[in-house]
C-alpha positions as CSV (number, residue, x, y, z in Angstrom):
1,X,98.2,-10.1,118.3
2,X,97.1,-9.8,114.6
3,X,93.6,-9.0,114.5
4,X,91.4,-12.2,114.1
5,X,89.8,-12.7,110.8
6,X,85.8,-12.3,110.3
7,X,84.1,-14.7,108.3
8,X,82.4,-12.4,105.0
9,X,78.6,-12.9,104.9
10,X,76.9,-14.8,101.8
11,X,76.1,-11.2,100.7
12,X,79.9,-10.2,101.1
13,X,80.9,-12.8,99.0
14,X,78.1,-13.2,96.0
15,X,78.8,-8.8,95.8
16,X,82.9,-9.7,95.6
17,X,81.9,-12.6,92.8
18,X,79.8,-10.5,91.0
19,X,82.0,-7.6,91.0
20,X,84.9,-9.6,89.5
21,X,82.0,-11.4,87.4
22,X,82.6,-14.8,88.1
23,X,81.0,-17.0,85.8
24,X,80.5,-19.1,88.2
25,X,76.9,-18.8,90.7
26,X,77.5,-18.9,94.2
27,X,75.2,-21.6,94.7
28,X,77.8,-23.8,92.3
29,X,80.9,-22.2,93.9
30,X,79.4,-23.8,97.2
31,X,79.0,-27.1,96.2
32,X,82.5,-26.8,93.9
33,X,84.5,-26.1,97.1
34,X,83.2,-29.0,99.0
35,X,83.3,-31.3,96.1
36,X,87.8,-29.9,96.5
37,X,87.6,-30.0,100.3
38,X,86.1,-33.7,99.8
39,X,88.1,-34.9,96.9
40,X,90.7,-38.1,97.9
41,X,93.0,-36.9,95.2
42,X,95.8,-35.1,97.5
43,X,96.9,-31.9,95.5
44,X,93.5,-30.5,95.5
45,X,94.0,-26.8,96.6
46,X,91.5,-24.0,97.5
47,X,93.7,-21.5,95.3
48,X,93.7,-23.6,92.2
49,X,89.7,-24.2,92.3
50,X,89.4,-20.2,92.7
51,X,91.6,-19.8,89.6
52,X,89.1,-22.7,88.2
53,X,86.3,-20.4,88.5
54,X,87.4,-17.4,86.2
55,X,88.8,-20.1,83.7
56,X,92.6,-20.6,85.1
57,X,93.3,-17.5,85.8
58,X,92.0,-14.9,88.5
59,X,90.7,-11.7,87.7
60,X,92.9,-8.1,87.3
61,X,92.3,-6.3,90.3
62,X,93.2,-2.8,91.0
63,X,95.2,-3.1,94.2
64,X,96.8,-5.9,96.3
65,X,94.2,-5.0,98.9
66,X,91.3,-5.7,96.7
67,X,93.0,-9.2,95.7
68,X,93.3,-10.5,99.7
69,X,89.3,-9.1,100.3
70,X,88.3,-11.6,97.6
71,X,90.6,-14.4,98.2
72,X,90.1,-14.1,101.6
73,X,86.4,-14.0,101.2
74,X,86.7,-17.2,99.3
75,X,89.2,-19.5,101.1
76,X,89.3,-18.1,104.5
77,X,85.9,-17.5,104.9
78,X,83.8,-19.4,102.2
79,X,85.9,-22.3,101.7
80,X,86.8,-22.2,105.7
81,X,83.5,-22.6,106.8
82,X,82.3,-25.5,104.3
83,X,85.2,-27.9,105.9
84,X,82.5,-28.4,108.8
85,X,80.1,-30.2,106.6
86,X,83.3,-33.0,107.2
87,X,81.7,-34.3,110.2
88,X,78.7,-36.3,110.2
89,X,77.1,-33.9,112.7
90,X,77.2,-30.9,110.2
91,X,75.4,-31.8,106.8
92,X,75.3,-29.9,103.9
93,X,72.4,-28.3,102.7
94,X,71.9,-27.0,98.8
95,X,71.0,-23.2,98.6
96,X,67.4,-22.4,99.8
97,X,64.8,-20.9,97.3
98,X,61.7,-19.1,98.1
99,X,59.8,-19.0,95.0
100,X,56.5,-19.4,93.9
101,X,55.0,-22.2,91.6
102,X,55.9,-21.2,88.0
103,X,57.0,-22.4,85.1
104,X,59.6,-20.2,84.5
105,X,60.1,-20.7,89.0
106,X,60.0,-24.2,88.2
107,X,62.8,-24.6,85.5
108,X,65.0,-22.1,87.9
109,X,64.6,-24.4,90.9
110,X,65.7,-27.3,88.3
111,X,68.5,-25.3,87.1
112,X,70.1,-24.3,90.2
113,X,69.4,-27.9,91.3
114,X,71.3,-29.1,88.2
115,X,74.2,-26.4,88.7
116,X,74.8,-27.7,92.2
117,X,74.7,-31.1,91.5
118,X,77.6,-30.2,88.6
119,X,79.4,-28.4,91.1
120,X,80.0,-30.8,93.7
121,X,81.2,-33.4,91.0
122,X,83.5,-31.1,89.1
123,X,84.7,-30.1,92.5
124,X,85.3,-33.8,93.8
125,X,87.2,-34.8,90.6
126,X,89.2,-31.8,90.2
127,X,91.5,-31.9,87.5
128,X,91.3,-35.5,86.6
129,X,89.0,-37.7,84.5
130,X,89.1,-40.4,87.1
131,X,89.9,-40.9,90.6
132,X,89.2,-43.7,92.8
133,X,86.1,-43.8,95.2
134,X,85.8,-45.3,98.6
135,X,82.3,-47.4,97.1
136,X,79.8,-45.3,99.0
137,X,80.8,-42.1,97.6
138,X,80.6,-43.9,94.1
139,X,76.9,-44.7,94.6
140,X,76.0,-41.7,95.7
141,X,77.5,-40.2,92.3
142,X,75.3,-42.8,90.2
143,X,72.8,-41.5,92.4
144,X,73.5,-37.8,92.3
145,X,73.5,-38.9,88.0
146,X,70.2,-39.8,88.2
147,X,69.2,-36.8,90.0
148,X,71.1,-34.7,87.9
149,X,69.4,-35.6,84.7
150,X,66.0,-35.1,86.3
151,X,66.8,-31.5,87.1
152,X,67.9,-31.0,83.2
153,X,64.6,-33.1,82.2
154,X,62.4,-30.6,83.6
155,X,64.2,-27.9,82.4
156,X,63.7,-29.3,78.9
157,X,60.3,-29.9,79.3
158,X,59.9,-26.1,80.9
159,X,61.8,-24.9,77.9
160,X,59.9,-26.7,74.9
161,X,56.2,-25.3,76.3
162,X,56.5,-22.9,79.2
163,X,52.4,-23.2,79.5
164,X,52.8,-27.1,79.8
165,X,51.4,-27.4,83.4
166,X,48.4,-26.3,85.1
167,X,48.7,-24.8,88.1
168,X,47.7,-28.2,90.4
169,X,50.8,-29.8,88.0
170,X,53.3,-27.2,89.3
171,X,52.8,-27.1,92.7
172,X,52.7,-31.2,93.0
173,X,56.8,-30.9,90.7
174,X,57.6,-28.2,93.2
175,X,57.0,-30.2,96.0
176,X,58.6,-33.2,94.0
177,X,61.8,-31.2,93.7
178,X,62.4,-30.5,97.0
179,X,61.6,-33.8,98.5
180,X,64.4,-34.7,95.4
181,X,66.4,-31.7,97.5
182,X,66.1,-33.6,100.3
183,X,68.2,-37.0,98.6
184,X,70.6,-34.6,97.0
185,X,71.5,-33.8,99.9
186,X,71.8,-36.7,102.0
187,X,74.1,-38.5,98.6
188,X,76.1,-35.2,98.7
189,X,77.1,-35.6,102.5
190,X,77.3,-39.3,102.1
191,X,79.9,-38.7,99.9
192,X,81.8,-36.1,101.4
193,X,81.7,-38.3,104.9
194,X,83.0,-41.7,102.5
195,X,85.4,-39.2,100.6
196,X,87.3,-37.4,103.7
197,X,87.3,-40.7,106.1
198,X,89.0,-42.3,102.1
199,X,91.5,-39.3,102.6
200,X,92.5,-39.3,106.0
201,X,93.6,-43.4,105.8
202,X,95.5,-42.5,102.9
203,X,97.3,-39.6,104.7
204,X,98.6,-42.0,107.9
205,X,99.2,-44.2,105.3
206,X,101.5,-42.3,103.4
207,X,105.9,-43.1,103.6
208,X,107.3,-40.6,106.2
209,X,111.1,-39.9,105.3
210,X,113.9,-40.3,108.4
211,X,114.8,-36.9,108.5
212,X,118.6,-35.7,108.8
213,X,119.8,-35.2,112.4
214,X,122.0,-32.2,113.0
């Protein structure tokens, strides 16, 4: 029997992304792969959103080895183990952030915030301008919008006078941000559930050809 495969560790696979530098931060490669997994349009593909992240085309590596340890870090493991967030029982959750209140803390939260939220929706439509949305998973992106712009408001406002806030102000937009965290989330997995339950009626839906007896 072949050897079974062991899922990389987040660490694994941010050191294999920023080896081959990925433009691309793992926090937004997370939220890109389930926006694919969850997309109803039916050629989505795991390879073709791993090309997506270096631009179309994947990095040169210096051995066929090296190329299966990070595709296989990224579909087989990463993308692998985001397919559970498919069931209602499993939601998603946006990467975790210890940091102190700061402005420069603050419009990082935001940023990684506003990266995620891009993710998921460039993920979820793929390679096409439009795509039709089972109507829960279209509110949820009017709401994920909303939230979106929030993120890049206070990154703005960080940006234009880093000293803007007292102290008392930081902590009480921290806290505002992650209860926001907390509705990202929930519109994320909305989605996703909307999206893949969209998918799977289309697929027992879909003309089955009489194949040729022999």
């Amino acid at each position: 029997m072949p050897p079974k495969f062991k899922a990389p560790t987040e660490k694994t696979v941010r050191d294999l992304l920023d080896k081959y530098a990925c433009p691309v931060p793992y926090h937004e490669v997370r939220t890109q792969f389930l926006g694919n997994i969850a997309s109803p349009e039916l050629t989505a593909s795991p390879m073709r959103v791993v090309e997506k992240l270096w631009a179309g085309e994947l990095p040169v590596f210096d051995s066929m080895e090296n190329a299966n340890e990070l595709i296989g870090a990224l579909v087989q493991g990463l993308w692998n183990d985001l397919t559970k967030h498919q069931k209602r029982s499993q939601p998603f959750r946006l990467t975790r952030l210890n940091l102190e209140p700061s402005a420069e803390n603050l419009a990082r939260f935001a940023q990684v915030r506003r990266q995620e939220l891009e993710g998921f929706v460039e993920g979820l439509f793929g390679d096409q301008d439009h795509i039709d949305l089972p109507e829960r998973a279209h509110q949820a992106l009017g709401h994920l919008g909303e939230l979106r712009a929030m993120m890049a408001g206070i990154e703005d406002l960080v940006a234009r006078d880093v000293q803007a806030e007292s102290r008392t102000e930081l902590e009480t937009t921290f806290k505002h941000v992650r209860e926001l965290t907390r509705i990202m989330e929930t519109e994320i997995h909305e989605a996703v559930l909307s999206c893949t339950k969209a998918r799977r009626q289309m697929l027992e839906g879909l003309p089955t050809q009489k194949p040729t007896m022999h």
